[in-house]
Backbone atoms as SQL, in Angstrom:
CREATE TABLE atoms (id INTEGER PRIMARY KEY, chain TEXT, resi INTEGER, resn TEXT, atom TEXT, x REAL, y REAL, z REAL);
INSERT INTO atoms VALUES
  (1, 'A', 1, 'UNK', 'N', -54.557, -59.285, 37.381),
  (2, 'A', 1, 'UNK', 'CA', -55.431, -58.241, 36.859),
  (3, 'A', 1, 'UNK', 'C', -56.005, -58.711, 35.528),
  (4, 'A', 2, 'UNK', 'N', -57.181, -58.686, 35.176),
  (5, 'A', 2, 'UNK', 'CA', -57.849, -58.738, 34.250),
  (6, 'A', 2, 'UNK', 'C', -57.879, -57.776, 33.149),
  (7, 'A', 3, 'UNK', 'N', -57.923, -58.580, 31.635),
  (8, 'A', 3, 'UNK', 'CA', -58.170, -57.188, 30.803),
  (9, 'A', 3, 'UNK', 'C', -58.687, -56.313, 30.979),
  (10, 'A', 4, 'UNK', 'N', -60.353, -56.769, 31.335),
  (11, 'A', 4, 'UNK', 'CA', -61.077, -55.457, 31.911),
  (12, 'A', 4, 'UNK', 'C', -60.708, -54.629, 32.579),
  (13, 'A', 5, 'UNK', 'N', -60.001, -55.023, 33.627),
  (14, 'A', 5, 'UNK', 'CA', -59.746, -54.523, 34.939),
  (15, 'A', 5, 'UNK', 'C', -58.771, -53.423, 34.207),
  (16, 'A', 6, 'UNK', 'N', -57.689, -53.891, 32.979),
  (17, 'A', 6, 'UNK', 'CA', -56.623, -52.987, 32.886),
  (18, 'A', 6, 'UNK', 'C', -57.102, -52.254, 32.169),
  (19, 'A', 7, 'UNK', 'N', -58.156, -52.439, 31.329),
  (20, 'A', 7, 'UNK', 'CA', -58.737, -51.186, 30.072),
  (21, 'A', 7, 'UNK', 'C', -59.338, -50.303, 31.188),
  (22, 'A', 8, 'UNK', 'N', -59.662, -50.368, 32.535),
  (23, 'A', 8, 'UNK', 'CA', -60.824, -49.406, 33.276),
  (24, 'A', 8, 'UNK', 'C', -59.633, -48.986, 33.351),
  (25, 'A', 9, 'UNK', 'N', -58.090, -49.309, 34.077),
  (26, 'A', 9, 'UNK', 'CA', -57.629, -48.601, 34.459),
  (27, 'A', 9, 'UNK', 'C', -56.855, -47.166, 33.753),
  (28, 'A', 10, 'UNK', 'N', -56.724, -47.975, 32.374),
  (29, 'A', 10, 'UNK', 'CA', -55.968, -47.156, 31.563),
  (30, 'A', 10, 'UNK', 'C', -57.490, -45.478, 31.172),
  (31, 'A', 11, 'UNK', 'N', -58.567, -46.545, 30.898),
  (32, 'A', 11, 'UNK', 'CA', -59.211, -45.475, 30.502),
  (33, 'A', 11, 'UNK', 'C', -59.425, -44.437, 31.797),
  (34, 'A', 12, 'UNK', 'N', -59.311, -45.152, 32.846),
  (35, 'A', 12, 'UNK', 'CA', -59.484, -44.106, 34.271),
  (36, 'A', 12, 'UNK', 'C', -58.288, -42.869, 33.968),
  (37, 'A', 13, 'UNK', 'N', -56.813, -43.518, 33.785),
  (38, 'A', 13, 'UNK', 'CA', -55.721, -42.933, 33.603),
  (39, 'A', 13, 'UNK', 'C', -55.673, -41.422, 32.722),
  (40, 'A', 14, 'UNK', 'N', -56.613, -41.956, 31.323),
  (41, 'A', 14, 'UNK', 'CA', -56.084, -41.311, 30.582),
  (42, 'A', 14, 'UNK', 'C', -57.131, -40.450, 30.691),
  (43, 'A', 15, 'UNK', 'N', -58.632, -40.623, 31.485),
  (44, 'A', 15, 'UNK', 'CA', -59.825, -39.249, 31.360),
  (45, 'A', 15, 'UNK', 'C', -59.280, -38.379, 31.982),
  (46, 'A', 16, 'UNK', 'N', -59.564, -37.044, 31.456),
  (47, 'A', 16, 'UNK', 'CA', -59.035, -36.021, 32.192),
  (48, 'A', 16, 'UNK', 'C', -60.667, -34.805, 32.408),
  (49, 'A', 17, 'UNK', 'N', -61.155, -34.926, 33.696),
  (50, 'A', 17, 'UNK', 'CA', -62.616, -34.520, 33.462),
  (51, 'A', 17, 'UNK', 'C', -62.678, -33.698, 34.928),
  (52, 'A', 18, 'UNK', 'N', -63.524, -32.580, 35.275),
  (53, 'A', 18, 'UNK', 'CA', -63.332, -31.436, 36.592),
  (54, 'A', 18, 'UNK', 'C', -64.507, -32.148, 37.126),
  (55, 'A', 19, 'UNK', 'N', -64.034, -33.507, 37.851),
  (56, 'A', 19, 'UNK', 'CA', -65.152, -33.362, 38.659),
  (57, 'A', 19, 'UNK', 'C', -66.065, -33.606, 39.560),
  (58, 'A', 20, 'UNK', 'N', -65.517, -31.456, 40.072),
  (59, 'A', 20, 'UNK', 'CA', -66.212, -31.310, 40.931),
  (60, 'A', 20, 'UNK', 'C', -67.217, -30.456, 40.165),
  (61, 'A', 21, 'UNK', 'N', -67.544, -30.161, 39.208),
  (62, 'A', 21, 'UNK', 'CA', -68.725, -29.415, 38.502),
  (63, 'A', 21, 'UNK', 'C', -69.539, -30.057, 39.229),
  (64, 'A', 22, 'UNK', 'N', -70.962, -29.037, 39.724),
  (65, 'A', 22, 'UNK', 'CA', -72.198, -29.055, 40.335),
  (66, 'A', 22, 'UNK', 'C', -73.025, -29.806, 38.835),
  (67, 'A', 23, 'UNK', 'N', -72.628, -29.664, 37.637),
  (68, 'A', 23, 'UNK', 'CA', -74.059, -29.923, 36.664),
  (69, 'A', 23, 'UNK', 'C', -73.600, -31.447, 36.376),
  (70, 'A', 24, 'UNK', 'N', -72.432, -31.585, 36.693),
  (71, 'A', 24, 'UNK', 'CA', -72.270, -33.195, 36.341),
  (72, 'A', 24, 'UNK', 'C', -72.508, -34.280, 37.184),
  (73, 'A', 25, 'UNK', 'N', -72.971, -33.852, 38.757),
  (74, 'A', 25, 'UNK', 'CA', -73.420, -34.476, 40.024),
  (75, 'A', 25, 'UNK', 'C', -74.248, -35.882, 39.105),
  (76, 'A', 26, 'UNK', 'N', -75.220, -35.644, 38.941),
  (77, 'A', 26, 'UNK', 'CA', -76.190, -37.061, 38.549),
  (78, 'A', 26, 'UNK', 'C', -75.721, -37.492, 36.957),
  (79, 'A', 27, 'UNK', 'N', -74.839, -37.738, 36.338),
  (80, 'A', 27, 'UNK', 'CA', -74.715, -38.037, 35.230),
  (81, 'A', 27, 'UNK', 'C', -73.594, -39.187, 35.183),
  (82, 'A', 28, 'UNK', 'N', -74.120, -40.085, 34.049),
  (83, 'A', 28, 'UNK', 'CA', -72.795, -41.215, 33.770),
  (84, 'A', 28, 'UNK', 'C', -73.243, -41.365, 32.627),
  (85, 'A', 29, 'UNK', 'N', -72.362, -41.913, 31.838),
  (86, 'A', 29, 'UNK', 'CA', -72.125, -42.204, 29.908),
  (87, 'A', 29, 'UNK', 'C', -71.571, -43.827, 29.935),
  (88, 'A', 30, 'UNK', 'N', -72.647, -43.899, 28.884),
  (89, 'A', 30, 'UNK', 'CA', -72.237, -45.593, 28.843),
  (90, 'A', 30, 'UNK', 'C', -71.484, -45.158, 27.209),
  (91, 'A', 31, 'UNK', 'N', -70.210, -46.040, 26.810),
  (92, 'A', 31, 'UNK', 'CA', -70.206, -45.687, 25.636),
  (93, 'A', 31, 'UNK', 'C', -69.486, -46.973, 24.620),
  (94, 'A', 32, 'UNK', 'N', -70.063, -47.102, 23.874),
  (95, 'A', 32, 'UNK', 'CA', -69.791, -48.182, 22.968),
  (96, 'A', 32, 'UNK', 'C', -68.569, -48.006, 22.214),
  (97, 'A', 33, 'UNK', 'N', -67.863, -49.210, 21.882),
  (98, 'A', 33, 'UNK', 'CA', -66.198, -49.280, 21.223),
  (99, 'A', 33, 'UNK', 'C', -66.345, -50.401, 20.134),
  (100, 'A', 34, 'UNK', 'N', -65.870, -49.860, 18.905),
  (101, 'A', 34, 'UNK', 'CA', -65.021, -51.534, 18.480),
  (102, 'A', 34, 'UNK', 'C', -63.763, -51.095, 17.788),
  (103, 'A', 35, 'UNK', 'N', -63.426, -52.521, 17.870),
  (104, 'A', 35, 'UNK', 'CA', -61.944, -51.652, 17.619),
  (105, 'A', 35, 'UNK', 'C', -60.941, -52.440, 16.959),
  (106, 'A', 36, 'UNK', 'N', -60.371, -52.257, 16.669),
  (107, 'A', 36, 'UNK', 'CA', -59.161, -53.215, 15.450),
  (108, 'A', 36, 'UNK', 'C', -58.299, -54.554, 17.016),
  (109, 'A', 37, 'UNK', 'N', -58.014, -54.814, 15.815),
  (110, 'A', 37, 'UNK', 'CA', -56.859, -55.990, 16.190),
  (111, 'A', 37, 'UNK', 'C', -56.006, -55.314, 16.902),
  (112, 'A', 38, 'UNK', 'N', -55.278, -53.831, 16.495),
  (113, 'A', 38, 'UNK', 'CA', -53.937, -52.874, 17.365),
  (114, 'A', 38, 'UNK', 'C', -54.410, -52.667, 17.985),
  (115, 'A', 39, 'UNK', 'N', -56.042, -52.349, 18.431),
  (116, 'A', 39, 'UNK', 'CA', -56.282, -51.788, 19.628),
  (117, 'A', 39, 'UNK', 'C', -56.974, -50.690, 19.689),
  (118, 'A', 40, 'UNK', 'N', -56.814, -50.282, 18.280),
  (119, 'A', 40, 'UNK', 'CA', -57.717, -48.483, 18.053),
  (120, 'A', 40, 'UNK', 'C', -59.047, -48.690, 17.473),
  (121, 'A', 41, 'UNK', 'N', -59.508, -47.446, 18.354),
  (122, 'A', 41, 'UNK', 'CA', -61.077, -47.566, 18.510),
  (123, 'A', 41, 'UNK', 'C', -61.390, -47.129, 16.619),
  (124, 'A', 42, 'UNK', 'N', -62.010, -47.950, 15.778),
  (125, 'A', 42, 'UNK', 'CA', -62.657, -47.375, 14.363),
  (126, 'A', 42, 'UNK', 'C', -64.192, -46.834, 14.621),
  (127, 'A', 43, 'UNK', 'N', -64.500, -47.348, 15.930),
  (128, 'A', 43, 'UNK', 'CA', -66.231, -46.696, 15.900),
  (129, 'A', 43, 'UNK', 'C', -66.789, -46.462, 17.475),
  (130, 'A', 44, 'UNK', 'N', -67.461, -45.519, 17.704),
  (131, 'A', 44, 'UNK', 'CA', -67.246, -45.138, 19.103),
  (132, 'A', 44, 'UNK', 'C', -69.071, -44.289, 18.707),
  (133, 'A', 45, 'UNK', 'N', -69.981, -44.726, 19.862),
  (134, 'A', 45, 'UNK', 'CA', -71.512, -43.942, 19.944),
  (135, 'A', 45, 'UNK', 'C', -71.849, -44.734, 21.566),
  (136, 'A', 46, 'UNK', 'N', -72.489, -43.582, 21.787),
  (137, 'A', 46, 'UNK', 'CA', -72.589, -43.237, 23.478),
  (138, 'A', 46, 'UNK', 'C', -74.450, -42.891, 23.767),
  (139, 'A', 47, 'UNK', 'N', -74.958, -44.050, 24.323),
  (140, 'A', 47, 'UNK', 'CA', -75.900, -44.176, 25.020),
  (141, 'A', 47, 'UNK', 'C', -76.678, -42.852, 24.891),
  (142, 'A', 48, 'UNK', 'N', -78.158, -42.601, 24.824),
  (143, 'A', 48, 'UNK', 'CA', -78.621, -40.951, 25.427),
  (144, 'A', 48, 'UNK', 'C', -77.667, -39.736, 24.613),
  (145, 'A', 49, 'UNK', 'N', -76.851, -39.969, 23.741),
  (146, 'A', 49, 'UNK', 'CA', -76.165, -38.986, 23.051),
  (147, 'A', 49, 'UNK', 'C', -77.051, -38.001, 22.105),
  (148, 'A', 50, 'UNK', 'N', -78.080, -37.829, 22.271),
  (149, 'A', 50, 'UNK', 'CA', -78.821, -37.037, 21.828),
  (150, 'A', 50, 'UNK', 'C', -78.875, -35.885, 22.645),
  (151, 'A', 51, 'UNK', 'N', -78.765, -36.567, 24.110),
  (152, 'A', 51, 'UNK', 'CA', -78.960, -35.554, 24.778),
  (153, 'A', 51, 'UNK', 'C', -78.089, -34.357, 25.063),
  (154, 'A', 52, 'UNK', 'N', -76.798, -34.531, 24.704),
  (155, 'A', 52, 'UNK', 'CA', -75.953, -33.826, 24.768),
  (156, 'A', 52, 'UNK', 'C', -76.262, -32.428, 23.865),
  (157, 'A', 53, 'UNK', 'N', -77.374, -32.649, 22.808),
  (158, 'A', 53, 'UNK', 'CA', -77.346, -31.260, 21.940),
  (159, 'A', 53, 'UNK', 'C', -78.487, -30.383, 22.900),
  (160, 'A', 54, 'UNK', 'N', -79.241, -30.729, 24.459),
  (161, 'A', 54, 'UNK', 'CA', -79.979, -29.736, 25.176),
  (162, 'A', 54, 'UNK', 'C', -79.132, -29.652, 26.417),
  (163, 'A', 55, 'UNK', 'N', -77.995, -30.793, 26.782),
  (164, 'A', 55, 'UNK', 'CA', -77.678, -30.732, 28.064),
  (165, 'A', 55, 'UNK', 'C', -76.188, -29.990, 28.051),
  (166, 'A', 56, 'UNK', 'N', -75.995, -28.824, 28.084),
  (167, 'A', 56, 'UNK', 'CA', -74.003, -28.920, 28.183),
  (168, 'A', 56, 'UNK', 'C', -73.329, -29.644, 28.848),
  (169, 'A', 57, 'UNK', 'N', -73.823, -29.985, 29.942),
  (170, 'A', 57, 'UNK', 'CA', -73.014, -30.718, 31.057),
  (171, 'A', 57, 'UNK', 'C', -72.659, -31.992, 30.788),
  (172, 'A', 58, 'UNK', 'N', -73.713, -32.855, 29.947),
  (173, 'A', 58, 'UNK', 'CA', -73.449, -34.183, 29.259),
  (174, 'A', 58, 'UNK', 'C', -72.421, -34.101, 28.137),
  (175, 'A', 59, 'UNK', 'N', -72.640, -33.118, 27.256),
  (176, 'A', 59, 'UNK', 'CA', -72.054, -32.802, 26.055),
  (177, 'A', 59, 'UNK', 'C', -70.893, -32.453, 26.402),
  (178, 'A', 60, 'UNK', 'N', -70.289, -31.575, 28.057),
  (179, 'A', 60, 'UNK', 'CA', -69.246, -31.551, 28.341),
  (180, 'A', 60, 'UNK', 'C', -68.382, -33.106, 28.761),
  (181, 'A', 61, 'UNK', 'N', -69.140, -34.054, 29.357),
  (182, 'A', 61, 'UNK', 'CA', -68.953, -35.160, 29.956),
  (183, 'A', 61, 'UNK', 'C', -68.459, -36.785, 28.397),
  (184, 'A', 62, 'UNK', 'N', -69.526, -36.357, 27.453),
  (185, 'A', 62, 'UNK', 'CA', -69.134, -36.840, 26.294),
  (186, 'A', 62, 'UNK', 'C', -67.739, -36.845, 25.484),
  (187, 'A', 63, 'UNK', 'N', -67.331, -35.336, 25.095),
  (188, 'A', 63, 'UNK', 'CA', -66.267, -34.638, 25.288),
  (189, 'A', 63, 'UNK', 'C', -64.694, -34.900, 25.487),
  (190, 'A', 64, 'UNK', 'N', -65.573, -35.206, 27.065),
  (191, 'A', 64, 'UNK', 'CA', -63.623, -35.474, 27.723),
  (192, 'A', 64, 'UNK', 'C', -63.801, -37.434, 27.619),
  (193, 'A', 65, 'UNK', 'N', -64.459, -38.208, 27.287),
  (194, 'A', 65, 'UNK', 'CA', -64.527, -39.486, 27.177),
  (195, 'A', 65, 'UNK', 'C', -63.786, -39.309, 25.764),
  (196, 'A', 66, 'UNK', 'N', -64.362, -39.107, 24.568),
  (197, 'A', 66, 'UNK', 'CA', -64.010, -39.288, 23.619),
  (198, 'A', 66, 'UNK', 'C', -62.177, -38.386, 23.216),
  (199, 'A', 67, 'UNK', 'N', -62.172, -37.568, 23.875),
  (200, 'A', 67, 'UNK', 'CA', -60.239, -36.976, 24.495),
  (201, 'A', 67, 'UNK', 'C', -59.979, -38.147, 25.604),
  (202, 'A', 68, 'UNK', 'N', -60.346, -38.950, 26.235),
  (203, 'A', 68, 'UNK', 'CA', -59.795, -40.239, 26.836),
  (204, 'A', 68, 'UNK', 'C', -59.437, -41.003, 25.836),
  (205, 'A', 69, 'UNK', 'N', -60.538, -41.755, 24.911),
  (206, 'A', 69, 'UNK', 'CA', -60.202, -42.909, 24.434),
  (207, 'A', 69, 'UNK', 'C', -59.272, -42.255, 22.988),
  (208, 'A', 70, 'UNK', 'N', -59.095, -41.229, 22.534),
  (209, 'A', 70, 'UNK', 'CA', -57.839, -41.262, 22.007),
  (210, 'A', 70, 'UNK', 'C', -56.953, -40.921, 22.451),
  (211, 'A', 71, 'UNK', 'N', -56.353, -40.389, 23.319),
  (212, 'A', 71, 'UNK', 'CA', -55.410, -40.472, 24.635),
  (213, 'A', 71, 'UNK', 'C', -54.775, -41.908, 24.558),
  (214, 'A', 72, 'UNK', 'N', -55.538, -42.610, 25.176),
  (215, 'A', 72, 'UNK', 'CA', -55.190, -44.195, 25.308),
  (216, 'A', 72, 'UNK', 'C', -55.247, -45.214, 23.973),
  (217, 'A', 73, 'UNK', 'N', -55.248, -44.309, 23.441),
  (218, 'A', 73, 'UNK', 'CA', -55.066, -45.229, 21.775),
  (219, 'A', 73, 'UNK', 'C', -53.819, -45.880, 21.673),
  (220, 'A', 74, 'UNK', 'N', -53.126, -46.603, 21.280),
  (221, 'A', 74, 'UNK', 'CA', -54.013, -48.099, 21.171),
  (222, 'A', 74, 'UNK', 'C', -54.184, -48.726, 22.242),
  (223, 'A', 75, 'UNK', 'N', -54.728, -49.693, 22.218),
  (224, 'A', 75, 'UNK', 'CA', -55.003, -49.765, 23.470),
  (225, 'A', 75, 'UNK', 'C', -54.104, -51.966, 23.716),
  (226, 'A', 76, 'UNK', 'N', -53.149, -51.043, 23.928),
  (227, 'A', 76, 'UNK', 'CA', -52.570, -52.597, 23.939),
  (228, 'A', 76, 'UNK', 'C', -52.693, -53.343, 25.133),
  (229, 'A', 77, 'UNK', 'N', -53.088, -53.423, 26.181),
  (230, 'A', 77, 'UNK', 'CA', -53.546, -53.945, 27.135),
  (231, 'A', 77, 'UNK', 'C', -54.243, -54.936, 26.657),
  (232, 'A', 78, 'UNK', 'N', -54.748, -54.788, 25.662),
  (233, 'A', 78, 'UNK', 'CA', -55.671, -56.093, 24.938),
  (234, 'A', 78, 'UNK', 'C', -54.897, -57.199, 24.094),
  (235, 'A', 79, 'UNK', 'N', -54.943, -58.505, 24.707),
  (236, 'A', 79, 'UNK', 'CA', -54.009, -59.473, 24.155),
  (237, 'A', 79, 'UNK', 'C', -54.869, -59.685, 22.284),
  (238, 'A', 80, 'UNK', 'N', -53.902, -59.497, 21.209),
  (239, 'A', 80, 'UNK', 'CA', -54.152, -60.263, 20.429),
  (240, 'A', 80, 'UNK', 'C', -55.394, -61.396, 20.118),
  (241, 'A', 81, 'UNK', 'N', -54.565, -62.438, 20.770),
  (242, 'A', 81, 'UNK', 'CA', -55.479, -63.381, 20.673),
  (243, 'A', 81, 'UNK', 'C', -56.715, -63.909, 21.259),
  (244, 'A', 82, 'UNK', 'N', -56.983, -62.891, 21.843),
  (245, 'A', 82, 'UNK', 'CA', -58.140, -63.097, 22.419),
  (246, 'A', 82, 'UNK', 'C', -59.372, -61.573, 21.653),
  (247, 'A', 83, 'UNK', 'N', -59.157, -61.412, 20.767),
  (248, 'A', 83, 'UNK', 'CA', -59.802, -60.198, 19.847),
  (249, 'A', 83, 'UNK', 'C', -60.933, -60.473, 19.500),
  (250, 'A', 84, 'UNK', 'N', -61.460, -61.897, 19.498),
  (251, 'A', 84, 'UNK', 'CA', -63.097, -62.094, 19.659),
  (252, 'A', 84, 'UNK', 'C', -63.588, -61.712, 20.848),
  (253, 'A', 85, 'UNK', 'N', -62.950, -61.893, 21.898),
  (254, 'A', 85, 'UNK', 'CA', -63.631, -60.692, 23.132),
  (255, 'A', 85, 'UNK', 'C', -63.761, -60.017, 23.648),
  (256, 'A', 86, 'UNK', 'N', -62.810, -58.777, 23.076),
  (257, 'A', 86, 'UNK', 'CA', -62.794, -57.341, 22.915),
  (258, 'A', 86, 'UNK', 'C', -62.889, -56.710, 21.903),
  (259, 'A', 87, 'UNK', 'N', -63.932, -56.983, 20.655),
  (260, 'A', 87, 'UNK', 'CA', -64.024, -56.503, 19.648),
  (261, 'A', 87, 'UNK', 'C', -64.503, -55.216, 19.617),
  (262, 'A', 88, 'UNK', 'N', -65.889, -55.677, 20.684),
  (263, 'A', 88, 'UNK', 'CA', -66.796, -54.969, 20.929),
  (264, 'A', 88, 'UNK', 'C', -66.729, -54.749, 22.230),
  (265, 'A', 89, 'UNK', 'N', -66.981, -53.287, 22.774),
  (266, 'A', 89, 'UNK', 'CA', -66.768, -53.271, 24.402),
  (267, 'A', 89, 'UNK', 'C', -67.764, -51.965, 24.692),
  (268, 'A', 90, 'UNK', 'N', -68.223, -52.188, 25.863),
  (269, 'A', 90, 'UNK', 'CA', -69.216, -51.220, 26.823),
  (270, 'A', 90, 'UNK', 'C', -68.318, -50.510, 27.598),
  (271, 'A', 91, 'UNK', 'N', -68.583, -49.512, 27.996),
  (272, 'A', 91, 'UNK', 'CA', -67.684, -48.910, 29.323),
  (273, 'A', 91, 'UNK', 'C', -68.722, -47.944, 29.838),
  (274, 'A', 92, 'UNK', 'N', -68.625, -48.034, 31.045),
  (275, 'A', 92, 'UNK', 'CA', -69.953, -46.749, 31.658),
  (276, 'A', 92, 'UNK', 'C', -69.167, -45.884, 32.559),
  (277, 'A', 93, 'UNK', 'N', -68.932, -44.844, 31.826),
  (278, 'A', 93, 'UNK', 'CA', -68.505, -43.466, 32.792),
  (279, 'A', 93, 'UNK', 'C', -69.324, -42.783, 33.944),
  (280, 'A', 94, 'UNK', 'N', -68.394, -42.624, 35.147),
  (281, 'A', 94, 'UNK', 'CA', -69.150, -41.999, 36.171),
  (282, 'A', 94, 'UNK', 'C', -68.388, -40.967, 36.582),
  (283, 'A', 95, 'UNK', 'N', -68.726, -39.409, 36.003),
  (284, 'A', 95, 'UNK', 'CA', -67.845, -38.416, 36.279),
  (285, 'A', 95, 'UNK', 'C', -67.352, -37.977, 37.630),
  (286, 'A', 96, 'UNK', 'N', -68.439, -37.857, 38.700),
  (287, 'A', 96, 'UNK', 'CA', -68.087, -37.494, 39.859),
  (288, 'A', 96, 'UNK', 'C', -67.576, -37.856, 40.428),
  (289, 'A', 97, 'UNK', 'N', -67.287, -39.487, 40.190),
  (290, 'A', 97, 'UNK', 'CA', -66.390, -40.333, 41.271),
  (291, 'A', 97, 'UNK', 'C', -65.155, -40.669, 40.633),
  (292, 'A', 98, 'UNK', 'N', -65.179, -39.959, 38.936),
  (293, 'A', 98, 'UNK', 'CA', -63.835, -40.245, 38.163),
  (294, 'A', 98, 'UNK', 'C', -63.338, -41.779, 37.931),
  (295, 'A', 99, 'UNK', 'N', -64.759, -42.765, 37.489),
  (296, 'A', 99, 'UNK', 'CA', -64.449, -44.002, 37.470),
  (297, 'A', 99, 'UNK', 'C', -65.092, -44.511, 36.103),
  (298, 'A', 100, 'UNK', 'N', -64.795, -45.733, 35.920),
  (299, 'A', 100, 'UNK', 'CA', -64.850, -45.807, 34.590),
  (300, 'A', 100, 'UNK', 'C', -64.951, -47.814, 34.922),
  (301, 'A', 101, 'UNK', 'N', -66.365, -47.835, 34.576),
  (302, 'A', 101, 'UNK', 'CA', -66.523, -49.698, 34.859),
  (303, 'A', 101, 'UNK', 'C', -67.149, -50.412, 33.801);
């Protein structure tokens, strides 16, 4: 298993999101990380996040990402020494299918 592979899983683990909501059908969140050497996120901004102040359903979907990634704080799945290539990380949330790639 790959780091990646284990950060999707943990972050899969730790979202906790309903959904079968009808308003979250077409929606996914890409959301940006960087993060220390331990593993904890110091800076976190999410794609289209503007939109969340007309959409509730995004703003609900935003929400339970950001109650994920401190959930899964720290995030030790990430080796040390390899911290130049998880400094910085993408993750794109897909609520309806409860996946996280």
């Amino acid at each position: 298993v790959s780091v990646v592979d284990a950060l999707r899983v943990a972050m899969t683990r730790c979202w906790v999101i309903d959904n079968n909501r009808p308003d979250i059908a077409d929606i996914s969140a890409v959301a940006h990380l960087k993060l220390r050497k331990n593993g904890t996120v110091y800076d976190l901004w999410f794609e289209s996040a503007a939109r969340a102040e007309t959409d509730p359903a995004f703003a609900y979907v935003l929400e339970t990402i950001r109650d994920a990634i401190n959930t899964c704080q720290p995030l030790n799945m990430l080796p040390k020494n390899e911290y130049g290539t998880w400094e910085k990380i993408q993750l794109t949330f897909y609520p309806t299918q409860g996946k996280v790639m």
